[in-house]
C-alpha positions as CSV (number, residue, x, y, z in Angstrom):
1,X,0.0,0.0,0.0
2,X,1.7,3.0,-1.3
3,X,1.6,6.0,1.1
4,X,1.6,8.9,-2.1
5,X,-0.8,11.5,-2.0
6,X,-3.2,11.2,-4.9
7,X,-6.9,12.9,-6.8
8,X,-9.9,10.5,-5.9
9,X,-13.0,11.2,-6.9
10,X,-16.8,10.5,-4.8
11,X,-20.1,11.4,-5.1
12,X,-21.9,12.0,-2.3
13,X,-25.1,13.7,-1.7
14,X,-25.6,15.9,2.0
15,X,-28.8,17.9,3.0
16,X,-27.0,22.1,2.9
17,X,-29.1,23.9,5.1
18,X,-29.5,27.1,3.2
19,X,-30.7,30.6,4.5
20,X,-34.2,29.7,2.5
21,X,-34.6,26.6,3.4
22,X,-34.3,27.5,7.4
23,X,-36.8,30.3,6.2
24,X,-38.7,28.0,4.6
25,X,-38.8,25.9,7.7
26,X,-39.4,28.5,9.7
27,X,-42.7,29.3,7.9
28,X,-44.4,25.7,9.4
29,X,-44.2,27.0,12.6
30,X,-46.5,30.2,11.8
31,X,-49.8,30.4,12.4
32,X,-52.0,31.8,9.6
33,X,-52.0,35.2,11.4
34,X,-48.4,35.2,12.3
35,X,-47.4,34.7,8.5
36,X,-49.4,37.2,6.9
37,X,-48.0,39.6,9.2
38,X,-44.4,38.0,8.0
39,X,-45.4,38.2,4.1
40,X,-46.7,42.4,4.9
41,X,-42.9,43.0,5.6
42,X,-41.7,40.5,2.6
43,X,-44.4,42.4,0.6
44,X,-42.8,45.6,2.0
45,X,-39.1,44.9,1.1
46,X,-39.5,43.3,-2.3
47,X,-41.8,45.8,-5.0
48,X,-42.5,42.7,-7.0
49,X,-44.8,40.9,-4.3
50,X,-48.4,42.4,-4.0
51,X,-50.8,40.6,-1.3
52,X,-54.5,38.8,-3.4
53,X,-57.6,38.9,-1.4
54,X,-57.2,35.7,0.9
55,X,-61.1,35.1,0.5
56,X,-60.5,34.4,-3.4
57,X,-58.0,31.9,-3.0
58,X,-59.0,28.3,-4.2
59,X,-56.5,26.2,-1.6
60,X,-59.7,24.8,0.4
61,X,-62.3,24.4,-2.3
62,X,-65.0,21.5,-0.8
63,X,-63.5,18.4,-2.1
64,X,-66.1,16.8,0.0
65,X,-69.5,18.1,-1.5
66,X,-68.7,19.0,-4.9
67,X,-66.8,15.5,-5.3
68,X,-63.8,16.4,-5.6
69,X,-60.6,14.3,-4.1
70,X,-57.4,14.8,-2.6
71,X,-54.6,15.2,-4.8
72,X,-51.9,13.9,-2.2
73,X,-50.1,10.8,-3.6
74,X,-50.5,9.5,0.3
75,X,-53.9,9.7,-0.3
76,X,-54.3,8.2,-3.8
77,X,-52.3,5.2,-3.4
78,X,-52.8,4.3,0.2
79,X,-56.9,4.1,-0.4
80,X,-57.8,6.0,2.9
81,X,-61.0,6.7,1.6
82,X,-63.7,3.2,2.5
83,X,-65.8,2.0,-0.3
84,X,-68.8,3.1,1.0
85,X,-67.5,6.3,1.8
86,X,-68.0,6.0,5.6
87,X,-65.0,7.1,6.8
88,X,-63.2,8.5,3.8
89,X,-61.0,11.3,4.3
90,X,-61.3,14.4,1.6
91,X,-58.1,16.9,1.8
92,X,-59.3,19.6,0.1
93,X,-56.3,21.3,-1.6
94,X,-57.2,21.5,-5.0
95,X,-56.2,24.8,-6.8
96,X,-53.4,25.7,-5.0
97,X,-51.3,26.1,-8.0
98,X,-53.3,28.9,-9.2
99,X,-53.7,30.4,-6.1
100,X,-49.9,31.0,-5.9
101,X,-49.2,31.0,-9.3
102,X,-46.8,33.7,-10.9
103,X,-47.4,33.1,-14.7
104,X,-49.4,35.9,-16.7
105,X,-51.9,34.1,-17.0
106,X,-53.0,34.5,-13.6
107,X,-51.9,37.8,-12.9
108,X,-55.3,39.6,-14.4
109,X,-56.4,40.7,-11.2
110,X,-53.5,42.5,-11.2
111,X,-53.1,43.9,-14.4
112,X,-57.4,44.4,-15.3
113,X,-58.2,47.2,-17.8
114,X,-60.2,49.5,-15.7
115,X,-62.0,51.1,-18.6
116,X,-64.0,48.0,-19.7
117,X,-65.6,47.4,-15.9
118,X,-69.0,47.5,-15.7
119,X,-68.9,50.8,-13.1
120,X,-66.7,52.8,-15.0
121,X,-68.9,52.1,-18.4
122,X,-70.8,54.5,-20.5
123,X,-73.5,52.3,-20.1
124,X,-73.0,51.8,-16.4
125,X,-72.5,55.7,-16.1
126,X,-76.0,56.6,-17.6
127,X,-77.6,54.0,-15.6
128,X,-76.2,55.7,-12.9
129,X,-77.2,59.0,-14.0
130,X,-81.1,58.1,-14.3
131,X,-81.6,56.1,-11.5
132,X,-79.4,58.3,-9.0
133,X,-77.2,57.4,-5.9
134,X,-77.6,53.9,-4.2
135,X,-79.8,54.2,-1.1
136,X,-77.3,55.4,1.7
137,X,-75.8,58.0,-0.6
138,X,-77.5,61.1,-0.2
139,X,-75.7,63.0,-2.1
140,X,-71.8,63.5,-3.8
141,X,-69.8,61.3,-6.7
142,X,-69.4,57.5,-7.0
143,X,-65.5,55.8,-7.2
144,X,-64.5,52.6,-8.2
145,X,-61.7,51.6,-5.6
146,X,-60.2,48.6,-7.8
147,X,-61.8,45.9,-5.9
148,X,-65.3,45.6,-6.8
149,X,-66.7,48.1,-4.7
150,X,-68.5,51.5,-5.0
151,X,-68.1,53.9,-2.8
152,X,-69.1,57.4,-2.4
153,X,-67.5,61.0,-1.6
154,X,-70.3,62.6,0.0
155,X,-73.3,62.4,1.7
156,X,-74.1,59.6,4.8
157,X,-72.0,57.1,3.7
158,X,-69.2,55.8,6.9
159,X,-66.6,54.2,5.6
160,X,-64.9,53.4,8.7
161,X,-64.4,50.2,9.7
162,X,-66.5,49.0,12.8
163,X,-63.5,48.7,15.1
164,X,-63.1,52.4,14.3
165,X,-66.5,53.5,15.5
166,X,-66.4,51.5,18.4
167,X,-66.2,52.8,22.0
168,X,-63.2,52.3,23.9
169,X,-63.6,51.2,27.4
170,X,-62.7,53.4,30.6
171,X,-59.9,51.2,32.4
172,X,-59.7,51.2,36.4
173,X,-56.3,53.5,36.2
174,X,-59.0,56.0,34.7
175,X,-62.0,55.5,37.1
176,X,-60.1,55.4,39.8
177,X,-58.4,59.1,39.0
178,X,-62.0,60.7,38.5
179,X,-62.7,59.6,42.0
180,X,-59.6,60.6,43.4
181,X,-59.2,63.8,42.0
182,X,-62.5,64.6,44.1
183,X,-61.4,63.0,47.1
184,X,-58.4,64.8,47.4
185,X,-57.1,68.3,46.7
186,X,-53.6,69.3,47.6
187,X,-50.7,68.8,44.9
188,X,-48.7,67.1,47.3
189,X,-51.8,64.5,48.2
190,X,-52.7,63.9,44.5
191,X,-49.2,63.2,43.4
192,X,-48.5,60.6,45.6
193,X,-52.1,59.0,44.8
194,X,-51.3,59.1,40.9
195,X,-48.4,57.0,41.8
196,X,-50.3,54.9,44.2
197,X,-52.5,54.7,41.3
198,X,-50.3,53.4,38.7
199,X,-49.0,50.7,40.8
200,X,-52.4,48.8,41.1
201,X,-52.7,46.0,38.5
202,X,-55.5,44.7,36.3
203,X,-57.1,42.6,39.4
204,X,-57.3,46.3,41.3
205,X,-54.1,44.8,44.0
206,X,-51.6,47.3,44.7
207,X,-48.2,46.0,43.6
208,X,-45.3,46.9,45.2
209,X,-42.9,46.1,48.0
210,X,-43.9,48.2,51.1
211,X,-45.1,51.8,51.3
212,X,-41.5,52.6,53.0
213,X,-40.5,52.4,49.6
214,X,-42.9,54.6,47.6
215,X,-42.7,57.5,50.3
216,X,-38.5,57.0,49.7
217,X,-38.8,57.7,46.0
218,X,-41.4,61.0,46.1
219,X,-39.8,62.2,49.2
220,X,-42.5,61.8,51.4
221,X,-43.2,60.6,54.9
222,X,-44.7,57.4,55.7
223,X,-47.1,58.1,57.7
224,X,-48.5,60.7,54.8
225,X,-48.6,58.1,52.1
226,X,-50.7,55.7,54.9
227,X,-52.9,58.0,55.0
228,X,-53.3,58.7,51.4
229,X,-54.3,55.1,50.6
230,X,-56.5,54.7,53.3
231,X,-58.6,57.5,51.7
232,X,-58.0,55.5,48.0
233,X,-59.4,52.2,50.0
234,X,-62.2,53.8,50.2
235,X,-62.9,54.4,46.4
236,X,-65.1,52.0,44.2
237,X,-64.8,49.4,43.2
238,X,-64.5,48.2,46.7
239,X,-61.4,46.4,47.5
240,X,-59.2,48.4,45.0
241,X,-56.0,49.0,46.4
242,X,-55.4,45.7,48.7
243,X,-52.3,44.4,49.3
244,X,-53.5,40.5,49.4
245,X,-56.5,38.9,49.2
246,X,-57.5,39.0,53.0
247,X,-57.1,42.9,52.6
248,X,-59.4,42.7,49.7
249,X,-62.2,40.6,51.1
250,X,-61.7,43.3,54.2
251,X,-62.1,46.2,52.8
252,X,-65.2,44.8,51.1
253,X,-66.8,43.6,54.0
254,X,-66.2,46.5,56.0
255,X,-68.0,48.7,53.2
256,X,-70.8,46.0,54.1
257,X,-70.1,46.6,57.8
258,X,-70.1,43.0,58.4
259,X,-66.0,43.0,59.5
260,X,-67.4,41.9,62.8
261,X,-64.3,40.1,65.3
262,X,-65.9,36.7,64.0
263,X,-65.3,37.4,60.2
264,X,-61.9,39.2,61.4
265,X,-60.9,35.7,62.5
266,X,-62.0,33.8,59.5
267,X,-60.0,36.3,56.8
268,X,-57.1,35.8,58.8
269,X,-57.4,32.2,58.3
270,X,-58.2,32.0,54.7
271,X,-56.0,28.9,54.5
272,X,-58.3,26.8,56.5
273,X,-61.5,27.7,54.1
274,X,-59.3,26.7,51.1
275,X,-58.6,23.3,52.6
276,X,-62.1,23.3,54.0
277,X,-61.6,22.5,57.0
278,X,-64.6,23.6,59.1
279,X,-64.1,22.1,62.1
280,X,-61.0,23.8,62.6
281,X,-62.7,27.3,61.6
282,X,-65.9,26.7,63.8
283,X,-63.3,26.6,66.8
284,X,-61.1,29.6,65.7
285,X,-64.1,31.8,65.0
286,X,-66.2,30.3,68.1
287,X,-69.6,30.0,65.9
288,X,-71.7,27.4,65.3
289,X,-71.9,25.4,61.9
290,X,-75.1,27.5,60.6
291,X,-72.8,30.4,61.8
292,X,-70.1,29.2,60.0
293,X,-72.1,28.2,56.8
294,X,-73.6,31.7,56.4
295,X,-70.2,33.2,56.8
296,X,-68.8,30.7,54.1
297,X,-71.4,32.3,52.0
298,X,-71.0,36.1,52.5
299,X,-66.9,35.4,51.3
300,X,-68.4,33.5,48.7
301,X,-70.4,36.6,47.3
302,X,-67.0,38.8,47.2
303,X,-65.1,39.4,44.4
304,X,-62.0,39.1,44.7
305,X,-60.5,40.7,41.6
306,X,-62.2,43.6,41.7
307,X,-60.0,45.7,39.1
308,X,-61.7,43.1,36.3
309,X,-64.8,44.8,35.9
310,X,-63.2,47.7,34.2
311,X,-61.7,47.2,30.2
312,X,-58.5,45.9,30.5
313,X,-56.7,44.7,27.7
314,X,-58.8,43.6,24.1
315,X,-59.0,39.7,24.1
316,X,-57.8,37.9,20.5
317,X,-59.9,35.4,19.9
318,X,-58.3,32.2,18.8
319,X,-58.3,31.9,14.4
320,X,-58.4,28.5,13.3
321,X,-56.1,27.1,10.9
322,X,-58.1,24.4,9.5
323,X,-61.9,23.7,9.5
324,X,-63.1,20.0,9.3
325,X,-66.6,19.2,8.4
326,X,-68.6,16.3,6.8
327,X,-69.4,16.1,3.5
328,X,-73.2,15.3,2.1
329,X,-71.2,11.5,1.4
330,X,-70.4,11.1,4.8
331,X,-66.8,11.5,4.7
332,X,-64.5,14.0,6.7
333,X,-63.4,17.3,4.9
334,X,-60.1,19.0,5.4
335,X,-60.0,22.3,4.2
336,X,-57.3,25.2,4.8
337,X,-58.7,28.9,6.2
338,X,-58.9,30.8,3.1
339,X,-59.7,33.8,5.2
340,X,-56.6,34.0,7.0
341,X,-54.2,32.3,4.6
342,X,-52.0,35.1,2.4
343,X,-52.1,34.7,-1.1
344,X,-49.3,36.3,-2.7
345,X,-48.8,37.3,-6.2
346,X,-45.8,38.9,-8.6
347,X,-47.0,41.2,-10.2
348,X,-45.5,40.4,-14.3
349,X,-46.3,43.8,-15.5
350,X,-44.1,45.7,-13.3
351,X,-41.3,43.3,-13.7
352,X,-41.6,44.2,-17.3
353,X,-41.3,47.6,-16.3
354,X,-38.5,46.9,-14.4
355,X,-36.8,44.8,-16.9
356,X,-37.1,47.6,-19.3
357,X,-35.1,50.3,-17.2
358,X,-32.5,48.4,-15.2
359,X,-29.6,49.2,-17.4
360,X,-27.0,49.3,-14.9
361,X,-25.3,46.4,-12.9
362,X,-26.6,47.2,-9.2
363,X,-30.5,47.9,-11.1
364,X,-30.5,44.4,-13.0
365,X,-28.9,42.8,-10.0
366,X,-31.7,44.1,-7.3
367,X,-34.6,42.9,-9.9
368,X,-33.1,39.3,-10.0
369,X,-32.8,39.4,-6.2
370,X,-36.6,40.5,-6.3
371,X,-37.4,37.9,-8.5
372,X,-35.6,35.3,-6.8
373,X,-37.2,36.3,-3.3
374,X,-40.8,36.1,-4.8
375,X,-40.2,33.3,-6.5
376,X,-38.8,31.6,-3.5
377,X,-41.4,32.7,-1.0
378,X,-44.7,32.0,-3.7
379,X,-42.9,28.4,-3.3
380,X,-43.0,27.8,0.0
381,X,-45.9,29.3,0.9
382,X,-47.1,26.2,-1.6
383,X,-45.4,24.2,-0.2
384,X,-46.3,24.8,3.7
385,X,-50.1,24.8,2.8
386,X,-49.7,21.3,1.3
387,X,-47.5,20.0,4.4
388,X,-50.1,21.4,6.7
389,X,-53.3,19.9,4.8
390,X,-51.4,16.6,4.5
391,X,-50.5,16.6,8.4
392,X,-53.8,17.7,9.3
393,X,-55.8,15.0,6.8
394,X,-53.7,12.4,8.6
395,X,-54.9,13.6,12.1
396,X,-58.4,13.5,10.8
397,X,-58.0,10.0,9.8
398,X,-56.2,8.2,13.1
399,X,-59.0,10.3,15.2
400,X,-61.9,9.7,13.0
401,X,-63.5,7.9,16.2
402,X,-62.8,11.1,18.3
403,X,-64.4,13.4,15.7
404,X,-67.6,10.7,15.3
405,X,-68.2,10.1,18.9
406,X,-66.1,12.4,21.2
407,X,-63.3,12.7,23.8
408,X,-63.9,9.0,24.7
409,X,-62.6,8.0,21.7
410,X,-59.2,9.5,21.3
411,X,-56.5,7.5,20.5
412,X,-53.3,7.4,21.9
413,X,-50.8,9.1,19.0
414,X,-47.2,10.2,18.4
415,X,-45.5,12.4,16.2
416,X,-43.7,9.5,15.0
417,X,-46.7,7.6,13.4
418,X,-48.1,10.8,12.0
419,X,-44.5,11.4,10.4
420,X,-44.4,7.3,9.0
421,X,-48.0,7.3,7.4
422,X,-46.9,10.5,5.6
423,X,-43.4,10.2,4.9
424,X,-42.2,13.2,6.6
425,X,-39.7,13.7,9.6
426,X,-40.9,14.2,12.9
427,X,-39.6,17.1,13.6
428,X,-41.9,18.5,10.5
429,X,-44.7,17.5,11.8
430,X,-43.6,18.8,15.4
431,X,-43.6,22.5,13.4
432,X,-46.9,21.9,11.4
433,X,-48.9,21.2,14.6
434,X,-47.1,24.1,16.4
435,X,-49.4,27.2,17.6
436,X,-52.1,25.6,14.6
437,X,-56.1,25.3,15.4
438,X,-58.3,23.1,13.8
439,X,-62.1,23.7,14.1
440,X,-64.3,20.9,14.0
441,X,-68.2,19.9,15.2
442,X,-66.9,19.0,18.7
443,X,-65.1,22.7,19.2
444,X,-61.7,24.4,18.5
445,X,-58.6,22.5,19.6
446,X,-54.8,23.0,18.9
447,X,-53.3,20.2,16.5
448,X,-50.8,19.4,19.5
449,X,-54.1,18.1,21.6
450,X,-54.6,14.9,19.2
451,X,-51.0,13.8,20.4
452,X,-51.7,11.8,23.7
453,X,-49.5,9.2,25.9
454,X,-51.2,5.5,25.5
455,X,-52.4,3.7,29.2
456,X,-52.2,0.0,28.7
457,X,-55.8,-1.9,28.5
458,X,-56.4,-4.1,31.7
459,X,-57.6,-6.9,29.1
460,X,-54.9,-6.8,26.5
461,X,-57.2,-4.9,24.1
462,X,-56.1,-1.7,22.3
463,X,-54.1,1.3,24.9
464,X,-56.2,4.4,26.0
465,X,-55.2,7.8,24.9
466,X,-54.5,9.6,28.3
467,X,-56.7,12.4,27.3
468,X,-59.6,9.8,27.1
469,X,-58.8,8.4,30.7
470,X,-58.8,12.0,32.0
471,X,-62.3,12.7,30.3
472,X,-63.6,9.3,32.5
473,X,-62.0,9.9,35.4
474,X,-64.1,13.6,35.4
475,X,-66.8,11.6,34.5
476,X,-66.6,9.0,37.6
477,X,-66.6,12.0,40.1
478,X,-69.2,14.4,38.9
479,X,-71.2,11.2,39.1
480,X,-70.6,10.6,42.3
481,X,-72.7,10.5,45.2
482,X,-72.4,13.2,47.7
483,X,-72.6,11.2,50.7
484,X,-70.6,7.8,49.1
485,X,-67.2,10.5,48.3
486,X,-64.9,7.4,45.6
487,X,-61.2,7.8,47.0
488,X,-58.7,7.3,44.6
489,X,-58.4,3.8,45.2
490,X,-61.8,3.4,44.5
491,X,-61.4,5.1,41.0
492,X,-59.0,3.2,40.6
493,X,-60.8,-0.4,40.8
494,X,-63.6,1.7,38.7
495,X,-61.3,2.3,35.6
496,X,-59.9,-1.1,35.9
497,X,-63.1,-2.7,35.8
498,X,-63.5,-1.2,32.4
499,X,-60.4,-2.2,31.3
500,X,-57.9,0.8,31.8
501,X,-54.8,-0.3,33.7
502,X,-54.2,2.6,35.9
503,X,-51.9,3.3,38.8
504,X,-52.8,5.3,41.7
505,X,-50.8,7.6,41.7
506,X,-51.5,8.6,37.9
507,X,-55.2,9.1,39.0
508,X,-54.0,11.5,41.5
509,X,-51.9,13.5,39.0
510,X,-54.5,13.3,36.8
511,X,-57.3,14.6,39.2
512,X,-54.4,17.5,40.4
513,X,-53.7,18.4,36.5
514,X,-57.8,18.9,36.2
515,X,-58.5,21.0,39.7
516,X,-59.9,18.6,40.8
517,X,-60.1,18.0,45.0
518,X,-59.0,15.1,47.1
519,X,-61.6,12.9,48.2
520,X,-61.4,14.2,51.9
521,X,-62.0,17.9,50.2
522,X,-64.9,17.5,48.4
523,X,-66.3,16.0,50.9
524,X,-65.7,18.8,52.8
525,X,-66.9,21.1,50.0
526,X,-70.3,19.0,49.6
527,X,-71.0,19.2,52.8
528,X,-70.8,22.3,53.3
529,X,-72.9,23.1,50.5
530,X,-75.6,21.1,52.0
């Protein structure tokens, strides 16, 4: 064997993680909402990209209805739709080549000759003319604003959107300075109960370390900023401005004038109601158990975030990604949120344009980079709705029993089998089913919630998704008689008598992870109810 340096050559083939493609991957991990906001800055940076009307796209035509079928080669060849149609599975992703095409052929909407539409028509003009302004337009000129509305320059017409005309809320930090600027009038008091003011949260609790500090940073005594809150304790809502939740229940009941030495004892023992032990309360507050009871009750009433009532931050309501229904044949539809989805076009004409003009180096070489970045993006926007309607179509098939007949009927599921029926990696499918919703007949549930740990069957049958067991265990104790409390050792014989081979101590971490009391609690709970 010759030790001489020497030329071999080898093919070898190795996956080069490129800027794109980690952009690319990126993109599965968006939710619809999140990647329209990403493709307004793309859209923003490159003048070739120009957003379409989501609502026009065809990605989620009904496949279902109109009998159409899924164009996935999983699909096709692995026959997941029955013969009778039962339990076939449609993914409806047909068109989404001309919703993201770039050819010419598609980019009419774009390019659309104004002067033949109907509204700016000599024919459409003298109709106009003779018949005069739609009803809502009183008076002024009609306009044609390019996508297929009229709308008018004059008259009653409020183009505003509705979140524009809407109210906004007062907050507490607001209604809470009205009051105070009544209740107090010297600079000195109403700057130190502004700050006050801005250090009580959303729940109405004031936030802060002790009142030692406060009167250190605004120079103040004490004893002055003491006195200062007790006059903001006073305000409404009552309870505003408590430093715990005993303070809070306090101050309420005093504006009730029920803070009697009995009540005073039960506040300051607030651990004892939560673990309800009454026994223990009946001889710290020295009352009797009707006593007690009607005491229980009056806390009860309280409210003991008292700062919620006012607007607080807007709430976003959950968008779903994907919408399942069933199809006039019975089977499951899969379908993609056209709403929400981006559909994202290049617009040919002004590349022309551009082509035209770009004489010099740095010109020609910023259009290809345009071109390449539109190109690239139209691509795997593609290619990310078609992973996500493949993943999801999957789901809808493994958990067509939990879609038919309910929580009961889960399966246990991994990303693993999910990525084998569809030939994709597991960490793909860990990004597709990230931060994605899927609405369905039985409610709105994250893609992540169809993945459950399996509890072996007590009779060797098939395992029990974990998020099944959980709905049965909730089942066992709502059922439950008030004066026969089941232990966990009881639910535990229960669940193995129907053939789920549970531990105890998974029942207790199951009952703990739903809020759920001990047995010795809820008895305590139900009989004080009673």
């Amino acid at each position: 064997m010759a030790l001489t340096p020497r030329l071999d050559l080898r093919q070898s083939q190795q996956l080069v993680m490129t800027p794109q493609l980690q952009q690319a991957i990126k993109l599965l991990q968006l939710s619809n909402l999140e990647l329209a906001d990403y493709v307004a800055q793309e859209v923003e940076r490159n003048p070739l990209l120009e957003v379409g009307d989501p609502g026009d796209s065809p990605i989620a035509q009904d496949g279902g209805e109109q009998g159409g079928t899924a164009s996935d080669d999983y699909l096709r060849d692995g026959g997941e739709q029955g013969g009778d149609g039962s339990d076939g599975i449609v993914a409806a992703d047909r068109g989404l080549e001309s919703a993201m095409d770039t050819s010419s052929g598609n980019d009419g909407a774009l390019d659309t000759d104004f002067e033949t539409n109907i509204y700016n028509s000599d024919a459409a003009s003298d109709r106009v003319s003779a018949e005069g302004p739609p009803e809502g337009l009183s008076s002024g000129s009609l306009s044609y604003d390019g996508g297929g509305s009229v709308k008018g320059s004059g008259g009653g017409f409020d183009e505003r959107g509705l979140d524009q005309t809407l109210e906004g809320e007062e907050s507490l930090q607001d209604y809470l300075m009205r009051q105070m600027v009544v209740a107090l009038h010297g600079p000195a008091e109403r700057l130190i109960a502004t700050h006050l003011i801005d250090l009580v949260d959303d729940a109405g609790y004031l936030r802060t370390e002790s009142l030692e500090e406060v009167a250190e940073q605004l120079g103040s005594d004490t004893g002055e900023v003491e006195r200062i809150l007790m006059v903001l304790q006073t305000l409404e809502p009552s309870g505003a401005f408590a430093r715990d939740l005993g303070e809070c229940l306090a101050l309420q009941l005093r504006e009730l004038d029920r803070f009697d030495p009995a009540m005073e004892a039960l506040i300051n023992n607030l651990d004892l109601l939560a673990k309800r032990d009454i026994a223990a309360l009946k001889r710290i507050c020295g009352v009797d158990q009707d006593d007690i009871a009607d005491m229980v009750k009056e806390i009860r009433a309280l409210n003991p975030k008292p700062g919620l009532m006012f607007g607080g931050a807007s709430v976003q309501p959950v968008v779903p990604d994907i919408f399942v229904h069933k199809s006039r044949a019975g089977s499951w539809v899969v379908e993609l949120n056209t709403d929400t989805l981006p559909k994202v076009l290049m617009n040919q004409q002004y590349l022309s344009e551009l082509t035209d003009v770009a004489t010099g180096k740095e010109a020609k070489t910023f259009v290809s980079d345009c071109v390449s970045s539109a190109n690239w993006l139209v691509k795997a926007l593609d290619q990310r709705a078609r992973t996500i309607l493949k993943v999801s179509t999957a789901l809808v098939k493994t958990q067509s029993h939990f879609f038919e007949h309910g929580v009961r009927f889960l399966k246990p599921l991994t990303l693993k089998d999910i990525a084998d029926e569809i030939n994709m990696h597991e960490s793909t499918v860990s990004r597709v089913t990230n931060n994605k919703f899927m609405s369905c007949p039985r409610g709105m549930f994250e893609l992540k919630y169809f993945f459950t740990s399996s509890i072996s069957s007590g009779d060797g049958g098939d395992a029990h998704s974990s998020e099944s067991v959980k709905f049965r265990l909730k089942e066992l104790i709502d059922a439950e008689d008030p004066k026969k409390i089941l232990s966990d050792d009881k639910l535990v014989v229960m669940m193995r008598g129907e053939g789920i081979d549970i531990a105890r101590r998974t029942v207790a971490k199951y009952r703990e992870a739903m809020r759920i009391p001990s047995s010795v609690q809820r008895r305590r709970l139900k009989n004080m109810g009673s």
